[in-house]
ZASE-237684 format. One record per atom (N, C-alpha, C, O): residue in three letters; x, y, z. Coordinates in nm, 2 decimals. Atoms other than C-alpha are relative to their C-alpha. Layout:
BEGIN
{ala, {X, Y, Z}};
...
//
This chain:
BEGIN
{unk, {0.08, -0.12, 0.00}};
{unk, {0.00, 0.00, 0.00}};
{unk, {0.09, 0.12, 0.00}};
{unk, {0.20, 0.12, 0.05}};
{unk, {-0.05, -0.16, 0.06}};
{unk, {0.11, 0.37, -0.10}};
{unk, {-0.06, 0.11, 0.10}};
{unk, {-0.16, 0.12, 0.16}};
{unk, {0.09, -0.14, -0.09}};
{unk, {0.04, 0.69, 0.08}};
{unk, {-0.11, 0.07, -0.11}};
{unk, {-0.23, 0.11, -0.09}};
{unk, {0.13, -0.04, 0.11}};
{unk, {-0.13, 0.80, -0.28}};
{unk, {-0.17, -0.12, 0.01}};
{unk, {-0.19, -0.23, -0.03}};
{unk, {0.13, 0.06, 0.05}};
{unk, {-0.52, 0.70, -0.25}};
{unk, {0.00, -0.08, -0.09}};
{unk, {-0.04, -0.20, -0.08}};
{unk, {0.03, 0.09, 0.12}};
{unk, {-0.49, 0.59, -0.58}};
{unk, {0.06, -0.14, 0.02}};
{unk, {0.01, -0.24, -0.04}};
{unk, {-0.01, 0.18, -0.02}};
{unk, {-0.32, 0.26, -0.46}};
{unk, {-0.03, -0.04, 0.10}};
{unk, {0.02, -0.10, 0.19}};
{unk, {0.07, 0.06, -0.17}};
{unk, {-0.51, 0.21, -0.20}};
{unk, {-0.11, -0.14, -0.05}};
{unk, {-0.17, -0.22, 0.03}};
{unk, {0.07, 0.13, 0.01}};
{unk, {-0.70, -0.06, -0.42}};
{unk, {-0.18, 0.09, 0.04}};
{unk, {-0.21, 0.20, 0.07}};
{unk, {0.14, -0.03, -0.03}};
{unk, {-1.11, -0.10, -0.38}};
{unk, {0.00, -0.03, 0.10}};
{unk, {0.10, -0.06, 0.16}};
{unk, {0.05, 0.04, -0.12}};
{unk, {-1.31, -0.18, -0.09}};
{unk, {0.08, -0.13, 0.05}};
{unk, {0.14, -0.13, 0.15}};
{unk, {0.03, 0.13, -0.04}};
{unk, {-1.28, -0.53, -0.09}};
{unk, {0.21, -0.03, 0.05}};
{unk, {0.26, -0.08, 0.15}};
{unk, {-0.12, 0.03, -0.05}};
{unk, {-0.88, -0.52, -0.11}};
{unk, {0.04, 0.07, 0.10}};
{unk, {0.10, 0.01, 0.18}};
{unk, {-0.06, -0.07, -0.12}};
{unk, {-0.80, -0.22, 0.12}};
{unk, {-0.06, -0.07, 0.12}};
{unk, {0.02, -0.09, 0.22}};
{unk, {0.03, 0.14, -0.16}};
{unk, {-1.04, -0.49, 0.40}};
{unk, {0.09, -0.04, 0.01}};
{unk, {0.14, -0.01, 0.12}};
{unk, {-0.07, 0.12, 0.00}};
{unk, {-0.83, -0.72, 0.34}};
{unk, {0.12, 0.03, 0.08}};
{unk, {0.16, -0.02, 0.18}};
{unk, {-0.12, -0.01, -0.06}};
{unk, {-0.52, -0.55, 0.41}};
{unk, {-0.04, 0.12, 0.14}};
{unk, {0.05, 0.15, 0.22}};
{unk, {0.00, -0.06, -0.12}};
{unk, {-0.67, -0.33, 0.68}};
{unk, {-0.01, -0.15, 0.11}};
{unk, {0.03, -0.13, 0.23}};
{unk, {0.05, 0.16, -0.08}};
{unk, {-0.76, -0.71, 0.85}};
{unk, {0.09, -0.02, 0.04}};
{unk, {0.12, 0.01, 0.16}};
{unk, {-0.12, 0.00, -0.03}};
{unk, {-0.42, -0.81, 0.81}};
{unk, {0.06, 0.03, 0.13}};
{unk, {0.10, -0.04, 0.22}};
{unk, {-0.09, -0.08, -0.07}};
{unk, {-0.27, -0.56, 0.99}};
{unk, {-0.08, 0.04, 0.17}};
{unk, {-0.02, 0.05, 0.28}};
{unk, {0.03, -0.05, -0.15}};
{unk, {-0.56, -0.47, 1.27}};
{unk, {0.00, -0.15, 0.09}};
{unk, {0.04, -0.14, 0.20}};
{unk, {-0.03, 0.10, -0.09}};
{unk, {-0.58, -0.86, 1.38}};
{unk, {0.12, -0.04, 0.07}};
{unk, {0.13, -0.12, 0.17}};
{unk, {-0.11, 0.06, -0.07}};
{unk, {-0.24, -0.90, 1.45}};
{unk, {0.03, 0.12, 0.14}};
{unk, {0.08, 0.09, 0.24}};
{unk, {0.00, -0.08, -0.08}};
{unk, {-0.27, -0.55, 1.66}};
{unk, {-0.06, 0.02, 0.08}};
{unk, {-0.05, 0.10, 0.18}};
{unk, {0.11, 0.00, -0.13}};
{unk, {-0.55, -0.63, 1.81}};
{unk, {0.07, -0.09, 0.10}};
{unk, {0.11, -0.06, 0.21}};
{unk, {-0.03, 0.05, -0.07}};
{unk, {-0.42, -0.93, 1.91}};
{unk, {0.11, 0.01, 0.10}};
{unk, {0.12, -0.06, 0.20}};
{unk, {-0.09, 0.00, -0.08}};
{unk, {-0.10, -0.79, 2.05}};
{unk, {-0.02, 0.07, 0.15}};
{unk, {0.03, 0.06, 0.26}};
{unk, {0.10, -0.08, -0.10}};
{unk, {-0.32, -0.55, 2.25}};
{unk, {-0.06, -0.06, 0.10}};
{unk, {-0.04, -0.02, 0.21}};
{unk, {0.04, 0.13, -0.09}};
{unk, {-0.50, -0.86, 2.42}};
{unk, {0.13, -0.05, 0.09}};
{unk, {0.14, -0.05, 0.21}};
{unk, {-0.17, 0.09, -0.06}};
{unk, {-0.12, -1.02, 2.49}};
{unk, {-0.02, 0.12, 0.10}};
{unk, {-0.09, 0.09, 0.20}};
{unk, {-0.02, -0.06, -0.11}};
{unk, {-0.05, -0.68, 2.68}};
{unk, {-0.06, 0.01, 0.11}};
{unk, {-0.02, 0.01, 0.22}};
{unk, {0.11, -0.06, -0.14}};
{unk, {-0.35, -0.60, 2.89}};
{unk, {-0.11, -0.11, -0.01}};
{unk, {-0.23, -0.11, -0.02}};
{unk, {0.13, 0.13, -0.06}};
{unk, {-0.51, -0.93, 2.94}};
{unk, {-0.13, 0.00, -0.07}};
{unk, {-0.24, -0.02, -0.02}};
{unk, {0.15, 0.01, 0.08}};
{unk, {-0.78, -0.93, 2.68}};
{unk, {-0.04, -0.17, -0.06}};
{unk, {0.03, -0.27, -0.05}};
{unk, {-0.02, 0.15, 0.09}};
{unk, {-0.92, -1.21, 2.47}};
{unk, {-0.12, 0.07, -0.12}};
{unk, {-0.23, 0.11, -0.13}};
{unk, {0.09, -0.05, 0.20}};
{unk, {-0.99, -1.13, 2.06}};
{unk, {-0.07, -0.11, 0.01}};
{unk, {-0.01, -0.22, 0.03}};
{unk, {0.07, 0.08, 0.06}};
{unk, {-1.31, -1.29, 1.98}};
{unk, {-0.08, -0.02, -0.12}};
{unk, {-0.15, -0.12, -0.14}};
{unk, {0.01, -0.07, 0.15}};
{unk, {-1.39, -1.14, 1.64}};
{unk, {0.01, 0.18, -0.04}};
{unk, {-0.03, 0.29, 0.00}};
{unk, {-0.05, -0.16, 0.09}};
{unk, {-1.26, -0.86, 1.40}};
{unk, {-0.09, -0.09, -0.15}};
{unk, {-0.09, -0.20, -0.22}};
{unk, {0.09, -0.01, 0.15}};
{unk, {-1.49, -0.85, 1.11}};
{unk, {-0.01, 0.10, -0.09}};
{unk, {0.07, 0.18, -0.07}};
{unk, {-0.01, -0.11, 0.07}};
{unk, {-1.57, -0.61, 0.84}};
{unk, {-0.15, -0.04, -0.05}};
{unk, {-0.20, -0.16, -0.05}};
{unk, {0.15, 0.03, 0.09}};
{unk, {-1.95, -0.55, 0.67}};
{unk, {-0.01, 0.14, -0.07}};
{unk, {0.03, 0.26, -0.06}};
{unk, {0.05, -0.17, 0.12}};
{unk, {-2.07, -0.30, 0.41}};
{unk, {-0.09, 0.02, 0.10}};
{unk, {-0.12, -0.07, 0.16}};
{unk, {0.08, -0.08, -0.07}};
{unk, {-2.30, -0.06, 0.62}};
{unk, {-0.06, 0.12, -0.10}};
{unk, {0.01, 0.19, -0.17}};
{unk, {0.06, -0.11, 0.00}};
{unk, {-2.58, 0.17, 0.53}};
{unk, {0.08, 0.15, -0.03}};
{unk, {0.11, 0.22, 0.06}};
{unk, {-0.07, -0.16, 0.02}};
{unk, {-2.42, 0.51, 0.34}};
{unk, {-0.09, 0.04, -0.11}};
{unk, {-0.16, -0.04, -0.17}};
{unk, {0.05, -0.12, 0.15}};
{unk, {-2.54, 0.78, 0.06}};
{unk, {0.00, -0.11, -0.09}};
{unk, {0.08, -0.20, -0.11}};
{unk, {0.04, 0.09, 0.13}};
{unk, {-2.71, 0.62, -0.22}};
{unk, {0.10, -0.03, -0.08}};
{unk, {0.14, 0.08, -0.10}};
{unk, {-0.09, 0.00, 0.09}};
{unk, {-2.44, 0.50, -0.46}};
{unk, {0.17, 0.01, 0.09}};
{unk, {0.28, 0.02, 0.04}};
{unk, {-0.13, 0.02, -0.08}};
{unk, {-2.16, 0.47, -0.14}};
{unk, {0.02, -0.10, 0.01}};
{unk, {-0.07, -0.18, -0.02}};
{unk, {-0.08, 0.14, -0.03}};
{unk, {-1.96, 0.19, -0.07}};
{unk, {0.04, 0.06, 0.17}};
{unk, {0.10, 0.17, 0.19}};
{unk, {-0.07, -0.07, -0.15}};
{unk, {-1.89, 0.24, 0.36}};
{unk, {0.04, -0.13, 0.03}};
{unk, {-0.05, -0.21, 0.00}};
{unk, {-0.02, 0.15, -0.10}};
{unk, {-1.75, -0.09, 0.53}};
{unk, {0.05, 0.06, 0.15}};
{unk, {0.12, 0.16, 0.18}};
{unk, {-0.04, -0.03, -0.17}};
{unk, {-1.71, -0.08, 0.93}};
{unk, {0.05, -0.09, 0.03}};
{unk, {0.02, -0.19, -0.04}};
{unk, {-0.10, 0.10, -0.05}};
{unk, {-1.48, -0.30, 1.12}};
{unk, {-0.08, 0.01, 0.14}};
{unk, {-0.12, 0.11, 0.19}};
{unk, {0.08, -0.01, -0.08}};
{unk, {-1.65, -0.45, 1.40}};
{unk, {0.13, -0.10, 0.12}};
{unk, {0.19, -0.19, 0.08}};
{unk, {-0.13, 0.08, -0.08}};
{unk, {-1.39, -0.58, 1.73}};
{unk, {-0.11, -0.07, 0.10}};
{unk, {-0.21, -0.03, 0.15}};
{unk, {0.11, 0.02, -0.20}};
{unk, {-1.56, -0.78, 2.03}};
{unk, {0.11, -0.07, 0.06}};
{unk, {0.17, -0.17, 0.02}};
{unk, {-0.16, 0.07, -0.12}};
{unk, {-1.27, -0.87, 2.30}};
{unk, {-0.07, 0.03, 0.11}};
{unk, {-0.14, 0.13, 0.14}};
{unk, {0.05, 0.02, -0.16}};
{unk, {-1.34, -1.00, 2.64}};
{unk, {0.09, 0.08, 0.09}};
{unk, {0.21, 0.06, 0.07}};
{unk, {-0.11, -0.06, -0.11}};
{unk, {-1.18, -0.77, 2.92}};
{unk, {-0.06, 0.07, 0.08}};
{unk, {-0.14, 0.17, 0.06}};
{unk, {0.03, -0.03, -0.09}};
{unk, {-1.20, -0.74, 3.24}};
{unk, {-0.10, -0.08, 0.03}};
{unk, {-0.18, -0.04, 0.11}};
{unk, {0.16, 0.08, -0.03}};
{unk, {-1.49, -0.98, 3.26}};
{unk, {-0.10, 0.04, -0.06}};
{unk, {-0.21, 0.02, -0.01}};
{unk, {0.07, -0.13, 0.07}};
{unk, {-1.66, -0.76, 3.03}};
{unk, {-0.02, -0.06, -0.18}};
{unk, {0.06, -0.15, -0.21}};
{unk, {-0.01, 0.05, 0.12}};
{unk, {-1.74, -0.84, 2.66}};
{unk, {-0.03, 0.11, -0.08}};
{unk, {-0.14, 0.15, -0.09}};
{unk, {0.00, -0.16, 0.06}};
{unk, {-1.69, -0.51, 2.46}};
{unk, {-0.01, 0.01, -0.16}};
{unk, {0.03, -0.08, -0.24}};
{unk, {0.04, 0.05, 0.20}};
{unk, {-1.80, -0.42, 2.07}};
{unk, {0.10, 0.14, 0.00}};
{unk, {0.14, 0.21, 0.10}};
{unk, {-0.06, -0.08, 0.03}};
{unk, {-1.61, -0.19, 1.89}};
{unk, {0.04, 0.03, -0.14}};
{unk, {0.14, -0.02, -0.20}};
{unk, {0.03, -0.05, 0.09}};
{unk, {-1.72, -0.02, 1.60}};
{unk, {0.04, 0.11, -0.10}};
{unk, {-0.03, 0.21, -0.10}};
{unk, {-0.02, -0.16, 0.06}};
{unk, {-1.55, 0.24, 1.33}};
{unk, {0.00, -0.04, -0.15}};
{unk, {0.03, -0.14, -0.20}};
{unk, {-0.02, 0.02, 0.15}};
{unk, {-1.59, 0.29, 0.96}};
{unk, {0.15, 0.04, 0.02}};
{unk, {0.21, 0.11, 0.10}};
{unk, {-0.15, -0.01, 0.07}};
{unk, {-1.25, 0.21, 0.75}};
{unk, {-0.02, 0.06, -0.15}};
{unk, {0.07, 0.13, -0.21}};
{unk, {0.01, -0.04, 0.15}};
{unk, {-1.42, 0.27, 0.40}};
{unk, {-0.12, 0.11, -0.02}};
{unk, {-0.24, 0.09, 0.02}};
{unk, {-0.09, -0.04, 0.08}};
{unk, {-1.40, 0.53, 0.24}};
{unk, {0.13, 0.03, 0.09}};
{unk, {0.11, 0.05, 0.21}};
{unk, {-0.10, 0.04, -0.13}};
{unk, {-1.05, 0.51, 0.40}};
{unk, {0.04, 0.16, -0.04}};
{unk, {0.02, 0.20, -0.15}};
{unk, {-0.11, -0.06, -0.06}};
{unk, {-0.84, 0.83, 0.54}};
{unk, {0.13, 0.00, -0.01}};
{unk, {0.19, 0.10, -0.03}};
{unk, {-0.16, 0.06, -0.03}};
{unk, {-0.48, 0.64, 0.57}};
{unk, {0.02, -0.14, -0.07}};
{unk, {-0.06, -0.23, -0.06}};
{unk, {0.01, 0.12, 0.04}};
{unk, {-0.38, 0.37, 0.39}};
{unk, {-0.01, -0.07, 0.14}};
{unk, {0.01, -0.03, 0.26}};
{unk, {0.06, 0.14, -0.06}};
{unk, {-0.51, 0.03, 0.51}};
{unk, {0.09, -0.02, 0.17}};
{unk, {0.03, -0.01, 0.28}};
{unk, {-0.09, 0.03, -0.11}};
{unk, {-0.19, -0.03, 0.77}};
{unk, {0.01, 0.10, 0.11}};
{unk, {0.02, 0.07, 0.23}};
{unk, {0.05, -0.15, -0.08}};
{unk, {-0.24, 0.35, 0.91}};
{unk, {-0.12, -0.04, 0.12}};
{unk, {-0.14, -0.04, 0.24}};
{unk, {0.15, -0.06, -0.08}};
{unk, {-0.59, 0.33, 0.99}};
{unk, {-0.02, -0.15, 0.10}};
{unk, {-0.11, -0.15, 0.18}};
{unk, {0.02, 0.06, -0.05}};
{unk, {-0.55, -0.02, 1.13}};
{unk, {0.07, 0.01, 0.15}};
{unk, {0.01, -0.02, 0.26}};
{unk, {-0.10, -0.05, -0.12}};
{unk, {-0.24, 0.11, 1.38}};
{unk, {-0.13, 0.09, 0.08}};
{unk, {-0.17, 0.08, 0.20}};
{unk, {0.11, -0.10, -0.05}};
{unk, {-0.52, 0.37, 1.44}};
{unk, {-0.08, -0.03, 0.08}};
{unk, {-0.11, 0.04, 0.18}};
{unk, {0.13, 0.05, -0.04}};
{unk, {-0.80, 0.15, 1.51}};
{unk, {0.01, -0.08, 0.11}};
{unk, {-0.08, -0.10, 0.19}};
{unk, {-0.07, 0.08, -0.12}};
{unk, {-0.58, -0.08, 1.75}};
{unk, {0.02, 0.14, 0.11}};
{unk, {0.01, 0.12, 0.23}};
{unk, {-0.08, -0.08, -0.10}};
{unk, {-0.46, 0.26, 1.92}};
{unk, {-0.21, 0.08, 0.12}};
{unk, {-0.24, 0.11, 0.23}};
{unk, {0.14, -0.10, -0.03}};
{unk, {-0.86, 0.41, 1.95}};
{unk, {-0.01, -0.13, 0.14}};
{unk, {-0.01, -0.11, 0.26}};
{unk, {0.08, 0.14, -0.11}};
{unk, {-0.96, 0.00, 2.12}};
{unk, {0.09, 0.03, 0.06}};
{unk, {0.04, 0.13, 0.12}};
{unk, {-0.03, -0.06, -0.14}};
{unk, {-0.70, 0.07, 2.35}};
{unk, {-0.03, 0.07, 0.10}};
{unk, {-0.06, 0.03, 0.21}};
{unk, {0.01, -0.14, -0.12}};
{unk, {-0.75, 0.42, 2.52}};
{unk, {-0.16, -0.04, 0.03}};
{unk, {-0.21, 0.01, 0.14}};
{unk, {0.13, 0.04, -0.05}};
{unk, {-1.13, 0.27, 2.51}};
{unk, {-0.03, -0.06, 0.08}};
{unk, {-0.10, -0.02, 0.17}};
{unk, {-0.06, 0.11, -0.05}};
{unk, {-1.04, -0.04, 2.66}};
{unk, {0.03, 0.08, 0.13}};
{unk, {-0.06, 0.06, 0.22}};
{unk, {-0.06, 0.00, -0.13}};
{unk, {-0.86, 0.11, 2.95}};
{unk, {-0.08, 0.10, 0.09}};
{unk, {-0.07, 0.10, 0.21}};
{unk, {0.08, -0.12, -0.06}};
{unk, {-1.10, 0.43, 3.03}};
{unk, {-0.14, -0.01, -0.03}};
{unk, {-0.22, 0.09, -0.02}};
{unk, {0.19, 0.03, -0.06}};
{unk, {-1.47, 0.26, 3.01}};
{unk, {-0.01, -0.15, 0.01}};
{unk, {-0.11, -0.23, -0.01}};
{unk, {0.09, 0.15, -0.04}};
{unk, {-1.42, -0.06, 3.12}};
{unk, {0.02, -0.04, 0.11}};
{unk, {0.12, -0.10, 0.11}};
{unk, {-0.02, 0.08, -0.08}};
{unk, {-1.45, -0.17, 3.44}};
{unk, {-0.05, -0.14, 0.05}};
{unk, {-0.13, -0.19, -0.02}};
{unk, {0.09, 0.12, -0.08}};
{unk, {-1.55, -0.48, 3.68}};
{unk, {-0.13, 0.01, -0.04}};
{unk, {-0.20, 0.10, -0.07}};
{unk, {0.18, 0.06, 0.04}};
{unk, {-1.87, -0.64, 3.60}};
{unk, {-0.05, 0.05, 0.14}};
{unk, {0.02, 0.05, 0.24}};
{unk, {0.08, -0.06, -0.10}};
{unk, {-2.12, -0.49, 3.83}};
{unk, {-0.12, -0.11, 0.02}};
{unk, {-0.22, -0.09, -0.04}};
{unk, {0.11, 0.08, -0.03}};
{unk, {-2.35, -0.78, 3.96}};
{unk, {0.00, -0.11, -0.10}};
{unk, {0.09, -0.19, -0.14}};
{unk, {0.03, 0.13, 0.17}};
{unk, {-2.50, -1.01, 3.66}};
{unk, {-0.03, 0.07, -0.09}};
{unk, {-0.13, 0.04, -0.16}};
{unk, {0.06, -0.09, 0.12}};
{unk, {-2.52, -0.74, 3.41}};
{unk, {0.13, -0.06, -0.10}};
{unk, {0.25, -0.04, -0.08}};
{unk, {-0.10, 0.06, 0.12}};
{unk, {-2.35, -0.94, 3.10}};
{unk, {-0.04, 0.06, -0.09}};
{unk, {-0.03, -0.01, -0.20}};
{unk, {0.01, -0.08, 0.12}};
{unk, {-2.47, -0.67, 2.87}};
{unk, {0.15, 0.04, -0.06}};
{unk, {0.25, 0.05, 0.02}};
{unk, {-0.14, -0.03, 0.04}};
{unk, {-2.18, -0.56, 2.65}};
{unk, {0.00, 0.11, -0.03}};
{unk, {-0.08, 0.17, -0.10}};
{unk, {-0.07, -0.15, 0.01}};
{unk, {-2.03, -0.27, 2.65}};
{unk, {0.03, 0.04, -0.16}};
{unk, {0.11, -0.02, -0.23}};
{unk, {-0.03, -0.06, 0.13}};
{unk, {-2.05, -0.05, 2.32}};
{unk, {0.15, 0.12, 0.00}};
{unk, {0.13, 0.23, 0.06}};
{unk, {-0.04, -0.08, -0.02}};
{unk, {-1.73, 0.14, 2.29}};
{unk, {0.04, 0.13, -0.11}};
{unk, {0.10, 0.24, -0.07}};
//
């Protein structure tokens, strides 16, 4: 991937290599602070008539907690490896400042 847009590829391949790059970051994220990756996905979402949007969707267990974590990648900003460093760096600072201890039996999950 290039810093020019123009090789940034379509949808389907900038996923790919945004996947790449955020599962291994996610996972290393988990390694540090005790998490557990239980899917990184990607789906086309709802945009302007005639858009292409895909969202990357994270769910990791932490703290006893089961957390989603939601951002559009397409139309991308950074190439693919950028916005994936990005998107590991956002689940972080999320991760560590709204999640605490399970409060009782509430196993709702946490949107971050």
């Amino acid at each position: 991937m290039t810093d020019d847009p123009a090789g940034w590829g379509g949808p389907q391949e900038y996923t790919d290599a945004f996947l790449r790059s955020a599962r291994q970051a996610v996972q290393d994220l988990c390694a540090r602070r005790g998490g557990e990756l239980e899917s990184l996905t990607c789906e086309v979402v709802p945009g302007a008539p005639g858009d292409v949007v895909v969202a990357a969707t994270t769910v990791v267990l932490f703290r006893g907690r089961r957390c989603v974590f939601r951002r559009g990648i397409w139309p991308p900003s950074h190439p693919a490896t950028t916005r994936a460093a990005i998107y590991a760096s956002v689940l972080e600072e999320r991760l560590m400042t709204r999640v605490g201890p399970p409060l009782g039996e509430d196993a709702s999950p946490i949107d971050l």
